[in-house]
C-alpha positions in Angstrom: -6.7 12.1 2.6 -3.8 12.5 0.7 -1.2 15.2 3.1 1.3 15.4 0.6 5.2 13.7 0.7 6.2 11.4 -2.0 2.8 9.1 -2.1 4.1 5.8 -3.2 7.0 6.6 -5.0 9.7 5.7 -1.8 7.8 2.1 -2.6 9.7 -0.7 -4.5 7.5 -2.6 -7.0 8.3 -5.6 -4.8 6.4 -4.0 -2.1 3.6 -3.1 -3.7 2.7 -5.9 -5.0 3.6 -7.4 -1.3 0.5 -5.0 -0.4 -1.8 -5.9 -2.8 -1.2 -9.7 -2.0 -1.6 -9.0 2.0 -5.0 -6.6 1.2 -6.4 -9.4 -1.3 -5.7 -12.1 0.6 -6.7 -10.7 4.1 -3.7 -10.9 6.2 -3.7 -6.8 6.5 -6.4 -4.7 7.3 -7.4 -1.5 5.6 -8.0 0.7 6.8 -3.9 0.6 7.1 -2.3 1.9 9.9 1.2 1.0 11.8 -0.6 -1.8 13.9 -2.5 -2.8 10.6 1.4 -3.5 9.1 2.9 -4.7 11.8 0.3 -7.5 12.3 0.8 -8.4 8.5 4.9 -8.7 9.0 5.4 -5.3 7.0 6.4 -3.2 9.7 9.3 -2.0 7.4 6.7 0.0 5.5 5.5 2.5 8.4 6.9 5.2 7.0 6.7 4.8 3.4 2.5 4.5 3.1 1.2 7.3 4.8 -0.8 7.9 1.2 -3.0 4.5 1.8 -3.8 5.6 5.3 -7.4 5.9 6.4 -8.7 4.4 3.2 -11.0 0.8 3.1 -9.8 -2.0 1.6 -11.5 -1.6 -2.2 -10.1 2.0 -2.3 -6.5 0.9 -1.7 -6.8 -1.8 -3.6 -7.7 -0.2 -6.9 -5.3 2.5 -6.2 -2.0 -0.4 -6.1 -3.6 -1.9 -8.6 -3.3 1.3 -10.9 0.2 1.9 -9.3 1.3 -1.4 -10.6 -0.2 -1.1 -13.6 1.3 2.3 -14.6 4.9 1.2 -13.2 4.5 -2.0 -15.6 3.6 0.3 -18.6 6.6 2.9 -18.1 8.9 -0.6 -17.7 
């Protein structure tokens, strides 16, 4: 699904881990979309996660998991 761009890297750490927290928790719906952020008070974000688009919930949550995780490591 991935159409190319910068994939997460326009993405603070802050906001991924914002993600994560929303998916886990509930509060936004995978698969993401702009109606899926805006409901979940991220609307800021519309243009900057076109990469978790059209994935479910346990894909896109391992995938910010990893992203954390490698960003953490290279810290």
């Amino acid at each position: 699904m991935f159409a190319g761009g910068t994939a997460l890297t326009a993405l603070e750490d802050k906001d991924l881990t914002r993600l994560l927290k929303r998916v886990h928790d509930g509060s936004l719906r995978c698969p993401i979309g702009p109606a899926e952020l805006h409901a979940a008070g991220m609307s800021y974000l519309c243009d900057k996660v076109e990469f978790l688009r059209g994935y479910d919930e346990r894909t896109v949550h391992a995938i910010l998991v990893a992203v954390i995780a490698e960003r953490r490591k290279l810290a």
